[in-house]
C-alpha positions as CSV (number, residue, x, y, z in Angstrom):
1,X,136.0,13.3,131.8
2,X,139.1,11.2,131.7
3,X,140.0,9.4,134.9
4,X,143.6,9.0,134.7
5,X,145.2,5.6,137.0
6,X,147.3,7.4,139.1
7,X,147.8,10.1,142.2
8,X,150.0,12.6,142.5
9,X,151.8,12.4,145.8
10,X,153.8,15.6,147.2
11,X,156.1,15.3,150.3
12,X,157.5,18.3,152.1
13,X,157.9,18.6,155.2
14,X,155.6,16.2,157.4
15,X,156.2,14.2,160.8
16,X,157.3,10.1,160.3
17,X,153.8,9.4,162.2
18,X,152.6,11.3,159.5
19,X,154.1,9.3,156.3
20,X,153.3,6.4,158.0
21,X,149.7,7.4,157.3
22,X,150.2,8.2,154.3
23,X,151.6,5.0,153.2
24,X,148.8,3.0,154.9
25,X,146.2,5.2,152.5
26,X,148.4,4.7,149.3
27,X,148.3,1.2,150.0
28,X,144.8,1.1,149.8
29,X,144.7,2.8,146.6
30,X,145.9,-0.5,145.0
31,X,144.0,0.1,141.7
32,X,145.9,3.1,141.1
33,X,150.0,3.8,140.6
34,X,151.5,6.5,142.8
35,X,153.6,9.3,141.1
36,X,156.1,10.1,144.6
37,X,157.5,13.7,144.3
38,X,160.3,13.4,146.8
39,X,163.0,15.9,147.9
40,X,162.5,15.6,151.5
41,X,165.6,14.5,153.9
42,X,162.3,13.4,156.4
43,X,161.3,10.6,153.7
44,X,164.5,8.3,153.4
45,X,165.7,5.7,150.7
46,X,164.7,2.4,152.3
47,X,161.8,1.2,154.3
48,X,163.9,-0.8,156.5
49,X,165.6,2.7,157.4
50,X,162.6,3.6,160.2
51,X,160.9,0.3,161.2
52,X,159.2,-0.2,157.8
53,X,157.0,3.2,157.5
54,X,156.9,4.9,153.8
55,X,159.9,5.4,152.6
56,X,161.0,6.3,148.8
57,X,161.7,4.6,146.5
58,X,161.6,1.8,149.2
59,X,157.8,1.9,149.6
60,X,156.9,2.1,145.8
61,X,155.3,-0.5,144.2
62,X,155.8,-2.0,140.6
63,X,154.1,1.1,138.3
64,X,154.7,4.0,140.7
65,X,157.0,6.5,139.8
66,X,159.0,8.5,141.6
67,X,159.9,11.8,140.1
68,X,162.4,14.6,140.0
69,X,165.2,11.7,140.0
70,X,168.4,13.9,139.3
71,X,167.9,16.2,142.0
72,X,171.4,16.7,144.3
73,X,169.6,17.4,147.8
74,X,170.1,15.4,150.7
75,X,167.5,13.1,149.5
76,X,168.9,12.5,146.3
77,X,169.4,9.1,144.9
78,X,173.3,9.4,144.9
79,X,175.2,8.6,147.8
80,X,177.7,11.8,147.9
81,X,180.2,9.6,149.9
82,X,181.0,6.6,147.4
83,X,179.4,9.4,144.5
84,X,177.6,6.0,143.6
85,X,173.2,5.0,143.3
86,X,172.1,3.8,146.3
87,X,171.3,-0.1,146.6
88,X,167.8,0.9,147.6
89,X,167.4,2.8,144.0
90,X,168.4,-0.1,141.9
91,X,166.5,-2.4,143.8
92,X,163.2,-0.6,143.1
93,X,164.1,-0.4,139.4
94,X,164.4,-3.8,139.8
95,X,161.2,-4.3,141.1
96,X,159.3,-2.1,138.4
97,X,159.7,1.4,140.6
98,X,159.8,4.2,137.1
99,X,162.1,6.6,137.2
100,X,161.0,10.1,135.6
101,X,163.2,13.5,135.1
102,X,160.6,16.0,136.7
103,X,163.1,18.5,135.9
104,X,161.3,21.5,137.0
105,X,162.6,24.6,138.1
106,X,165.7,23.1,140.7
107,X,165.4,19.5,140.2
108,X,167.8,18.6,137.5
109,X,171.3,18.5,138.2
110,X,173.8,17.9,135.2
111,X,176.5,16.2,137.6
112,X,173.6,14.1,139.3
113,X,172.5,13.0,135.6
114,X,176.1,12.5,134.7
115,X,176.7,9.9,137.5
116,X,173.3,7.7,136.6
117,X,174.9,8.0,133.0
118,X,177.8,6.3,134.1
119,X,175.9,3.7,135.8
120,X,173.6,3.7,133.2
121,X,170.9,4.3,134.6
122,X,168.4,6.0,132.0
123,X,165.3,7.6,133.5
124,X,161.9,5.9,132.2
125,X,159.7,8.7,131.4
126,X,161.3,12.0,130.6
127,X,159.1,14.5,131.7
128,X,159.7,19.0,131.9
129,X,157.7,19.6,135.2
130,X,157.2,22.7,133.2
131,X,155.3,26.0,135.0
132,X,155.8,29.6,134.6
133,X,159.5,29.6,136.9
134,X,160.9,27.7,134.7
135,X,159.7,28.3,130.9
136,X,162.3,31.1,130.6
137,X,164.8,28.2,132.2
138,X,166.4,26.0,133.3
139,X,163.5,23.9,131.4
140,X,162.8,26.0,128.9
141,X,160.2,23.5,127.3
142,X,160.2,19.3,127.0
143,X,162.0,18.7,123.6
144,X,165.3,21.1,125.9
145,X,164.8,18.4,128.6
146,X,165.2,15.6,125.8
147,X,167.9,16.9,125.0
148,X,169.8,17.4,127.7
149,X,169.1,13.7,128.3
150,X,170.9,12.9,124.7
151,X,173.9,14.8,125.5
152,X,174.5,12.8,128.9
153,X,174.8,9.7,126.4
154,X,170.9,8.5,126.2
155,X,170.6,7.0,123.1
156,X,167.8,9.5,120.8
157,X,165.5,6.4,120.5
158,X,165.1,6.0,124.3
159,X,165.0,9.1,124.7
160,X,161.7,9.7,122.4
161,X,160.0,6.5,124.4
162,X,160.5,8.2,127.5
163,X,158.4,11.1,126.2
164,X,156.4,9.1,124.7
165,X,155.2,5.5,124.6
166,X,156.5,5.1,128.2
167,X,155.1,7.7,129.7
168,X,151.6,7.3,128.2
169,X,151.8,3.5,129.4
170,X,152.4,4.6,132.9
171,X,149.0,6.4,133.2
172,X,147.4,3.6,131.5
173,X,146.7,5.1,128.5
174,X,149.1,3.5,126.0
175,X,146.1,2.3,124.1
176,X,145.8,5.7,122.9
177,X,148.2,8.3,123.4
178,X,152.5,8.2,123.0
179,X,152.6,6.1,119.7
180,X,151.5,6.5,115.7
181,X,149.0,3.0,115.6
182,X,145.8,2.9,114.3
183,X,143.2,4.0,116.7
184,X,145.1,6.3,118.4
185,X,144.9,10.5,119.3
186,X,147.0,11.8,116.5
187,X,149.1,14.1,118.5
188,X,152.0,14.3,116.6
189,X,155.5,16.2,117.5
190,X,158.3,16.5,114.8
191,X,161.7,17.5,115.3
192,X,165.2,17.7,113.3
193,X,168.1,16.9,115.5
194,X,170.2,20.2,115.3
195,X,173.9,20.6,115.5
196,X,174.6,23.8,118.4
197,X,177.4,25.2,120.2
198,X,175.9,26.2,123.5
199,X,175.9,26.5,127.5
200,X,172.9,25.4,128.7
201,X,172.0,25.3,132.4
202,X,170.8,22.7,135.1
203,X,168.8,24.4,137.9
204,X,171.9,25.0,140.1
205,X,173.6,27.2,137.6
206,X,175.7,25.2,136.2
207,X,177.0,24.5,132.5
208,X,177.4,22.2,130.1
209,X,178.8,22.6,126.2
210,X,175.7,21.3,124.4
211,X,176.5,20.3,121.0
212,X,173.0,18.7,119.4
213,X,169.3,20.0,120.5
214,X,166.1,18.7,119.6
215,X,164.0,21.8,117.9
216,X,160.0,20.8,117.2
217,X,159.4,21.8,113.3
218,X,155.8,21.2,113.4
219,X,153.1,19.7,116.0
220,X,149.4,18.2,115.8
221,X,147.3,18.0,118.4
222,X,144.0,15.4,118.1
223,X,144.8,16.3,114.5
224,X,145.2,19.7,114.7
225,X,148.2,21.5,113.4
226,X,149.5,24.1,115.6
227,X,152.4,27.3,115.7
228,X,155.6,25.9,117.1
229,X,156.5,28.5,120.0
230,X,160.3,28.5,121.0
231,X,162.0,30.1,124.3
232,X,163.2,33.4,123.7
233,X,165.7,34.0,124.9
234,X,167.6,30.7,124.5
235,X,169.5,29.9,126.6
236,X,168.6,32.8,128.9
237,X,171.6,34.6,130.9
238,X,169.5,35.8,133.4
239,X,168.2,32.3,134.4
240,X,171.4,30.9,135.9
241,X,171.7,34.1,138.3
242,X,168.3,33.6,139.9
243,X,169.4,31.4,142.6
244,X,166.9,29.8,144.8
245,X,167.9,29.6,148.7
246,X,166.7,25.7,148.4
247,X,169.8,25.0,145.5
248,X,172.2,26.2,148.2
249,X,171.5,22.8,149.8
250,X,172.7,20.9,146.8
251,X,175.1,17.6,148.5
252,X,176.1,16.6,145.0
């Protein structure tokens, strides 16, 4: 059984005496990184923001991730006064804090993305967060996520890292998965870079004019060639309608 170096960390809706906990058990985890899930208004930006209890990304270590980074609810990363990254964000990038996509089903907002783009502020792992409310959309499948990424002005190369050698490097097994070198698991993903003219959604419903998509033309895993699936429908109608009661709180 493979022992991967990370936990998974989900927070909700939990009391402050309660995160402070949590952090005190996290930090004793030191061997392993943290992967921080994070839409709650309760966990805040900075640790100085309540008297040095967990906060997020302001408790993260060098290695942790914090995921689902373009999400526009109240505890997104964007200040929606100045429209701007909080300090707190680029000083735990700064630090070594990774920044993954986690698109999911309502956790990828184009005008969020859009704003980091203009800050430049690429994520480090591009990841779908993909489960069965969102295969149909807004996900759809990773290489859609990729290339939503490349039409906010990622650059393709950075954008196959992050799904890539980046992401297997986080969980400590770059020595064997995300890259072609000797040695390695030959899972093996090929793509052509397709010129489109379509609307795709972010999980709030909203559109953008996507002119180039990544579409997989063949895939190995551990050697062994596989049928390419694609989403169909694509794009769906019918997933920009099915509005979730949690988007309604979106402050970007």
């Amino acid at each position: 059984m493979q022992l991967y170096s990370f936990i998974a960390i989900g927070v909700l809706e939990c009391t402050k005496e309660q995160l402070s906990k949590l952090s005190h058990e996290v930090e004793g985890l030191s061997a392993v990184s943290a992967n921080m899930h994070h839409v709650s208004p309760k966990l805040l930006l900075s640790a100085t923001d309540f008297d040095g209890q967990l906060s997020c990304p302001g408790s993260l270590r060098s290695g942790d991730i914090y995921t689902h980074t373009f999400h526009p609810y109240p505890s997104t990363i964007i200040d929606p006064a100045s429209r701007l990254i909080f300090q707190d964000v680029h000083d735990a990038r700064r630090k070594g804090v990774l920044f993954d996509v986690g698109h999911g089903k309502g956790s990828f907002s184009w005008t969020v993305a859009e704003i980091c783009a203009e800050e430049n502020f690429w994520p480090d792992i591009i990841s779908s967060d993909l489960h069965s409310g969102n295969l149909k959309g807004p996900a759809y499948d990773l290489p859609t996520v990729m290339s939503k990424m490349l039409h906010v002005g990622m650059a393709l190369y950075e954008v196959f890292r992050a799904a890539t050698v980046s992401p297997a490097a986080a969980i400590g097994r770059g020595n064997t998965l995300g890259t072609l070198s000797s040695g390695c698991i030959a899972d093996v993903a090929v793509f052509v870079l397709k010129d489109v003219n379509i609307q795709l959604e972010d999980c709030q419903g909203r559109l953008r004019e996507i002119k180039q998509l990544l579409v997989p033309v063949a895939v190995w895993r551990e050697g062994r060639k596989y049928h390419v699936t694609k989403p169909d429908p694509f794009p769906d109608p019918n997933s920009t309608t099915a509005k979730d009661p949690l988007w309604l709180k979106a402050v970007i």
